[in-house]
Every structure is written in C-alpha cells, then in structure tokens.
N, C-alpha and C positions, 0 to 999 in steps of 0.2 A: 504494500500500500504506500509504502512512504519513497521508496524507489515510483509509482506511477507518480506522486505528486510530485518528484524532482523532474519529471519527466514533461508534465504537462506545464512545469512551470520555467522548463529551459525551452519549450516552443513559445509560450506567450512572449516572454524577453526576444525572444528572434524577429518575431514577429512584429512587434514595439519597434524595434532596430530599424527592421528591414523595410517599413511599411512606405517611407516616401518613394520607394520602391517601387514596389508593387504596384504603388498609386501613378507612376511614369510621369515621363516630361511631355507628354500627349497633349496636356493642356493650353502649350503654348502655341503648337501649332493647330489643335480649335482656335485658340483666338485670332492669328490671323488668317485664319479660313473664313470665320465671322465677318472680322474685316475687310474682306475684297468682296462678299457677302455685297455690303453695308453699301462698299463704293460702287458696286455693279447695278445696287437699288437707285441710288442716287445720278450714274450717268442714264440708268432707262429713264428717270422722272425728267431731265434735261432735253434727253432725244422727243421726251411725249409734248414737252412743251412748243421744242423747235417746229413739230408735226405742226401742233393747233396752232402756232404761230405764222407761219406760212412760209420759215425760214429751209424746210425740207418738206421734200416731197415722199407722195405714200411709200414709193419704190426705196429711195435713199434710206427714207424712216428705216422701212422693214431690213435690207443689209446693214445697215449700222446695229440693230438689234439682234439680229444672228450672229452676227461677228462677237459682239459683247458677249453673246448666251456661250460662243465654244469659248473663249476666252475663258470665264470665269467656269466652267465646267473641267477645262484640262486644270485650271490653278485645283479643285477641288478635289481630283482625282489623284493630281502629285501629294496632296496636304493631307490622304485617307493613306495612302501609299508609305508617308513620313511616319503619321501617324501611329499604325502598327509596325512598322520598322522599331521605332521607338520602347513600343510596349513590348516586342520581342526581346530588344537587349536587354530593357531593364530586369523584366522577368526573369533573364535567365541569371543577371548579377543577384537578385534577391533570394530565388532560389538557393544558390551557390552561397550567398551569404547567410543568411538560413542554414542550412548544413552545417557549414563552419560554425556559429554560433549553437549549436546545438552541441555537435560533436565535441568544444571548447567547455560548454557546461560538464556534458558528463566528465573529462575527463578532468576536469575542478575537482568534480565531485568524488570520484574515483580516487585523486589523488591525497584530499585532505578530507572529506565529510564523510566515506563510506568505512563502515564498521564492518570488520568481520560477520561480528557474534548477529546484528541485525538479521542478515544473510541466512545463521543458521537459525535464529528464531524464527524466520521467514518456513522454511524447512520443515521445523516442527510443528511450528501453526499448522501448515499443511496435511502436515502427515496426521497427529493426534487430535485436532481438532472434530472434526468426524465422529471419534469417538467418543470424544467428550458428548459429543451433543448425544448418540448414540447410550450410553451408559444413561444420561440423565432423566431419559423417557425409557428406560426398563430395557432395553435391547443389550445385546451382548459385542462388546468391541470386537473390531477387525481386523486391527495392527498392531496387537497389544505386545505382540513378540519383536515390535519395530524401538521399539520405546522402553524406557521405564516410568517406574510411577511420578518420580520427580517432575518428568516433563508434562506427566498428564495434571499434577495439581498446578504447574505453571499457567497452563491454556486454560483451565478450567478457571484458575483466578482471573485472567481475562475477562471472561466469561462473568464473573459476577462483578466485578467492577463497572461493566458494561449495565448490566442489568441484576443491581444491587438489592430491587424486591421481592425476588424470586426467592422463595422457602427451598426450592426442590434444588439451587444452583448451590445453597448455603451447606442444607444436607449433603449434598455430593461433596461438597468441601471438605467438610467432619469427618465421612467414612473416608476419603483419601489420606487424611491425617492420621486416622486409627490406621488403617495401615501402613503409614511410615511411622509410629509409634510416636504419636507427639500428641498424646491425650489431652492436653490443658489447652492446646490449638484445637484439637475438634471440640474439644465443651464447647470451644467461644464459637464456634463453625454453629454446633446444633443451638445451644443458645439462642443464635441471631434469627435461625429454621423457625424455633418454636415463638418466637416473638412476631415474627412474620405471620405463622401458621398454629396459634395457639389449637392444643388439643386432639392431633393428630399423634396417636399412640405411638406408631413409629418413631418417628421422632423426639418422643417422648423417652420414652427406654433407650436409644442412642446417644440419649442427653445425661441421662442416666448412670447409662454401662461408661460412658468416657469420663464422665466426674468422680466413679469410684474408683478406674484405671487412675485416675488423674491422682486421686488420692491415697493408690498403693495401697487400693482392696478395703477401704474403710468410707465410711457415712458420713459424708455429712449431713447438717440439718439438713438443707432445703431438696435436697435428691433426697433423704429419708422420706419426706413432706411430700417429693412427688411420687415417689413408687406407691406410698400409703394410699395415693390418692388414688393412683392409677389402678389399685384393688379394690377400691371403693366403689369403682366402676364397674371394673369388672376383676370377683374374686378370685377367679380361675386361670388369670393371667401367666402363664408361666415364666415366662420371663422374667416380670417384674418379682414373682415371688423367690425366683431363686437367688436376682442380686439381693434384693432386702434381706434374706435368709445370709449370704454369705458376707453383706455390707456388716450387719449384724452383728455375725458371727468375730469379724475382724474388727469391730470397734469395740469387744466387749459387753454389747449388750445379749448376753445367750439366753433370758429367757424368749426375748421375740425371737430369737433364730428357732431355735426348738420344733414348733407349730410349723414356720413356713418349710424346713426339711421335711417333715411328715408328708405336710401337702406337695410338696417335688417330688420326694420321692413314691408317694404314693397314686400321683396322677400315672393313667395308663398308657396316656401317647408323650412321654414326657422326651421322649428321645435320648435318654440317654445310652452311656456306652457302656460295658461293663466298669471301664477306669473311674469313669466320672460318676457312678454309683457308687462304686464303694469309696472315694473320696469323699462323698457327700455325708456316706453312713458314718465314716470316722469322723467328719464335722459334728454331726449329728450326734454322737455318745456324746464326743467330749462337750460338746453346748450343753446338755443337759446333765451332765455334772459340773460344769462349773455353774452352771443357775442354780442346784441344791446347794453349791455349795458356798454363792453368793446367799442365799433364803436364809441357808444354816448362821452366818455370819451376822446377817440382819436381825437375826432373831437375838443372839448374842451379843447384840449392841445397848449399851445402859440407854432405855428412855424412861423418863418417871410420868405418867399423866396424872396428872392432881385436878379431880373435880372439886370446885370449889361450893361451899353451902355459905350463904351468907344470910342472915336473916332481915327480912325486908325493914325492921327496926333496923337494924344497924347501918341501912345502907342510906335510910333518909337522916341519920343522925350524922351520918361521915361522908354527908354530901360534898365534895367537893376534893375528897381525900385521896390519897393515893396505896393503890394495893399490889404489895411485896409478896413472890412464892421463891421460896429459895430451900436448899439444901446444904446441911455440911456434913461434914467427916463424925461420923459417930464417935471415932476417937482419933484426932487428931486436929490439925488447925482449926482455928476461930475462924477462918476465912471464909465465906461459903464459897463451894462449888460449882453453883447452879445459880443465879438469881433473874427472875421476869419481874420486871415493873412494869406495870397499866394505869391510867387514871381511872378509880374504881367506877366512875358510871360509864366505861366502856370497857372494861374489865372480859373477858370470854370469860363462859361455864368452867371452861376445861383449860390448864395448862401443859405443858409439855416439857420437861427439864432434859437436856440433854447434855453431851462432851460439846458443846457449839459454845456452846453459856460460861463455860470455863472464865474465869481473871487471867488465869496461867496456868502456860500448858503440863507442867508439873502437878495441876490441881484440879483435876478433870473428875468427874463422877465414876467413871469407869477404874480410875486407880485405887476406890474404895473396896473396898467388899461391902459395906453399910452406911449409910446417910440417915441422918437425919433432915425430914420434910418438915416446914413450918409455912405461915405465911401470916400475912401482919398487915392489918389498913392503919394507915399514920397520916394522921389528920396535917401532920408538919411536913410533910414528903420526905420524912429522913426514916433510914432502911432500920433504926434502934429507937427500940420501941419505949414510948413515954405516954407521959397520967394523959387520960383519957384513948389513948388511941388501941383499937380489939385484935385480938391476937387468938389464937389455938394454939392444942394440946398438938407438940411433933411428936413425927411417926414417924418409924424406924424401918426401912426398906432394904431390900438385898439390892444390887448395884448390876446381876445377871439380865440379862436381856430386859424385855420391858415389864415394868410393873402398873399398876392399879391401886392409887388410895384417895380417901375422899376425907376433906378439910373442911371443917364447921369453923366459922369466925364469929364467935359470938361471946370471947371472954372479954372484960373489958380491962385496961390494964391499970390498976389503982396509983 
C-alpha cells in the first residue's frame, strides 16, 4: 500500500513538472491564425465597400475575393500543419520527461526511504492475513505451516486497530496470547471481548481460564465472582466448575473445592482422561482433609459469646452510660485479655470475645486455659468500676474452642 502511494505520488509530481508541456506552444500559433482571420475579415468589408461604392466592379469584386479566400486558406493550413508539429515534439519531450521524473522518484526512494522489513511485512500481510480473517469466522487456516504464531498475532493486531469494536477481533487476540503463553496479555485481550460483548459464556470462561493462568492457578476475587456467576446460570457448567474447583483448591479455600470435584468428576460426559481423573481425585482427598482439618482448627479456636441480661430498670437509670465485656486470666495478670466497649443504648444482645481483642500479643485469650468473664455499665465511661455504676457476678470459662455464658447486670456497685 505504501509503495502504490509513492507511486501515485511520483506521477502526480511529473505530471505538475511536465504539464506546460503537454499543454504545447500550439497556442501561439492559434493566435496568429486568429489574426490573418481578423485581417482577411477586415480587407473583405473594404472590397464590399469598394463594390457599393462604384470604385470596383462585380467581376474585379469577385477575383479580388477568391484571391483573399486561397490566400488566407493556404496561411491556415501551414498554421494547422505548425500547429500539431508542435504538439508532437512537445508530447514527446513531456513524455520522456515524465519517465525521467518518475524513474528519478523511485530510485530516491529506493535509495534512502525504502525499508527492508516494510517489504517483508508486505509478504506477511499477504501470506497470513487470509487466515487471520479465516480463523476469526470459525474456518480453519491455510498457511499455517507458512508462518508462525508470532506473525499471525502481528496481522491480526492490525486487524483490530483497524477495527477496534469488534469482541470477536479482541477474542482472537486472547486465544493467540494463550498460546504464546503470555496470560496477563490475553486477560487484557478477553477483558476488552467481554466489555465489548458482555455475557457471552465463551468469552467469559476465557477471561476466566487466562486470569487464573495469569495468576499461577489461584482466584482471585472478581474471576471467583464471575465463574460463581457463570453457575448461577447455569449449574452444570463444566468448565467453569472445574476452574473454580481447582482456582479453589490452589488458593486454599478446600471447603468450596470439595463439592465442585464431586460434580466434575461425577458429571458423565465430562471428558476427561484417565491422567486428568485421577489428578483430580488426588485434588479431591487432599481438599477434603485439609477443610476437616481447617473445621477441626476452627473449632479449636478461643471464642467467648456473652449474652448479655440487663434489666430494663437499669438500662433507663444508666441512660446515657457506657457498657464494658471483658475477660482476664483466672490467675495471672490484672490486665484483661479481651475487652468490647459499646454505648449501652446500642449495646448488641450478644458479645463475642476473641484473640482479635488482645492489648498484646503475649496476652491473648487463647494463652489461658481459664478466664474470667465480667462486664460493667459505668455511668463515667471508665473501664473500673465506681458508686453507682452495675456490675455482675464473673464466670469462669475454659479458653478451648468456643464457649457459651450468659451475664445478668443488675448489681449495683455501692
């Protein structure tokens, strides 16, 4: 393309050049053709006068008038004769000059403006382009053993630069990426697909499968957010279930991988191969002991929940007050371990004491074997309790996984 525009554009300049040319010197001999024209008009009005004037007669009239007609006929015939004479030499100098001026561009151009590599993109255009277009409407390339893939994501970016709102030109981008392994370049390919093209599944799970490539077999949120989604629609997905099963499985969340294994490997047209079944099934045990034995852990974790009783007297007398739940060491530091502050008129039912609530990390609930639970409404908003403000009897809890006790605030403190 850019060789025809040098091309058309070293004939317009010729052409520019050559044009007085072309255009000949023919005009100067019209004009004195015009001219003896002019005068040959002007001695017939003369003879037509002499006629009616009585100075010539009919006979003379009429030979002086033939004589003047060959006269000015032979001048006309020399002046047509000059004339293409004329327009022959110049033609042929314009011509010739023309040539030169052409042959002079290209070989400018040859000398200092042509690029090899041009040349061979020229080449490639040609050769893979075809296929490009060919792959992109479902058909099966022609030259694919001319080429590699390199050259085909070259032309195909072409191709969407040209026409940048095409979903299907963005897709073809992506999958050429996954193939050259450059998954964070096809995300951003599918990406732009599914932005274009919201809600087309393929493209969807290609968006998918390259962001958890991209991320070295692990979830992130918003691919967790669309595979969920994409089952939400439809549950039997297999695709979408087996990356979320192994997204899953490799970010550590194995109770969700667990379920979505079963359903892969329990779907009947699931395709898989012998390899990829029993890789799946080893995923599969090990997911479901490390979720027992995350569940087992959780359970072994110090939570305290302290439902609180406060009597509806107390609560309108220590309007305004503020209520303390806290825990310490049964025997060991004054310090508590645990403490939740509320303003008692938005105070919850239920509290939750955990290792979160810690002062310091030396002093956490969990490094007890027993606490003691208390809690205190203090009319002064200070955590040590003084006259007038109501307190409970504490309770004495094991520190093993989670506990259950319930707190009456109804002493008052004299």
């Amino acid at each position: 393309m850019f060789f025809l525009a040098v091309l058309i554009l070293a004939v317009l300049s010729a052409l520019m050049v050559t044009w007085p040319l072309w255009r000949g010197q023919g005009h100067e001999v019209l004009s004195a053709m015009q001219l003896d024209r002019s005068v040959y008009e002007d001695r017939r009005a003369e003879l037509d006068n002499d006629l009616r004037a009585g100075d010539l007669s009919a006979q003379e009239h009429a030979a002086l008038v033939e004589e003047l007609a060959r006269t000015l006929l032979a001048d006309e015939r020399a002046g047509e004769s000059a004339v293409a004479a004329l327009h022959r030499h110049d033609r042929v100098w314009a011509a010739a000059l023309s040539f030169a001026l052409l042959l002079l561009g290209l070989a400018v151009y040859g000398a200092w403006l042509y690029d090899p590599a041009l040349g061979a993109w020229w080449k490639v255009e040609a050769l893979v382009g075809p296929d490009v277009d060919r792959v992109i409407t479902g058909q099966a390339p022609q030259n694919s053993q001319s080429y590699g893939l390199p050259d085909f994501v070259r032309v195909l970016q072409t191709r969407v630069a040209a026409d940048p709102e095409r979903a299907d030109l963005w897709a073809g981008l992506g999958m050429s990426y996954e193939q050259m392994h450059v998954p964070d370049i096809a995300a951003l390919a599918f990406a732009h697909a599914n932005q274009l093209h919201p809600g087309q599944v393929t493209i969807e799970l290609a968006l998918a499968r390259a962001q958890i490539e991209a991320n070295e077999g692990q979830l992130d949120i918003p691919t967790r957010d669309l595979l969920i989604a994409l089952l939400k629609q439809s549950p039997t997905l297999l695709p979408a279930q087996l990356m979320l099963a192994e997204g899953s499985y490799n970010s550590g969340d194995y109770a969700r991988a667990v379920p979505l294994y079963d359903a892969v490997l329990g779907a009947p047209d699931s395709g898989l191969d012998a390899a990829d079944r029993t890789t799946l099934m080893a995923h599969r045990q090990d997911a479901a002991a490390r979720a027992q034995a995350d569940r087992s852990a959780a359970r072994l974790q110090t939570r305290i929940a302290v439902t609180l009783d406060i009597p509806a007297a107390v609560r309108e007398a220590a309007a305004g007050a503020t209520l303390f739940v806290y825990a310490k060491a049964e025997q060991g530091p004054p310090m508590p371990l645990a403490v939740a502050r509320f303003p008692l008129a938005s105070a919850p039912a239920q509290v939750l004491l955990d290792d979160s609530m810690a002062m310091m990390p030396a002093l956490r609930l969990s490094n007890f074997t027993q606490v003691k639970v208390a809690a205190l409404i203090s009319r002064h908003g200070q955590a040590k309790a003084q006259p007038g403000d109501w307190t409970c009897a504490p309770v004495v809890v094991s520190t093993l996984g989670e506990q259950q006790l319930h707190l009456r605030l109804d002493q008052a403190v004299p």
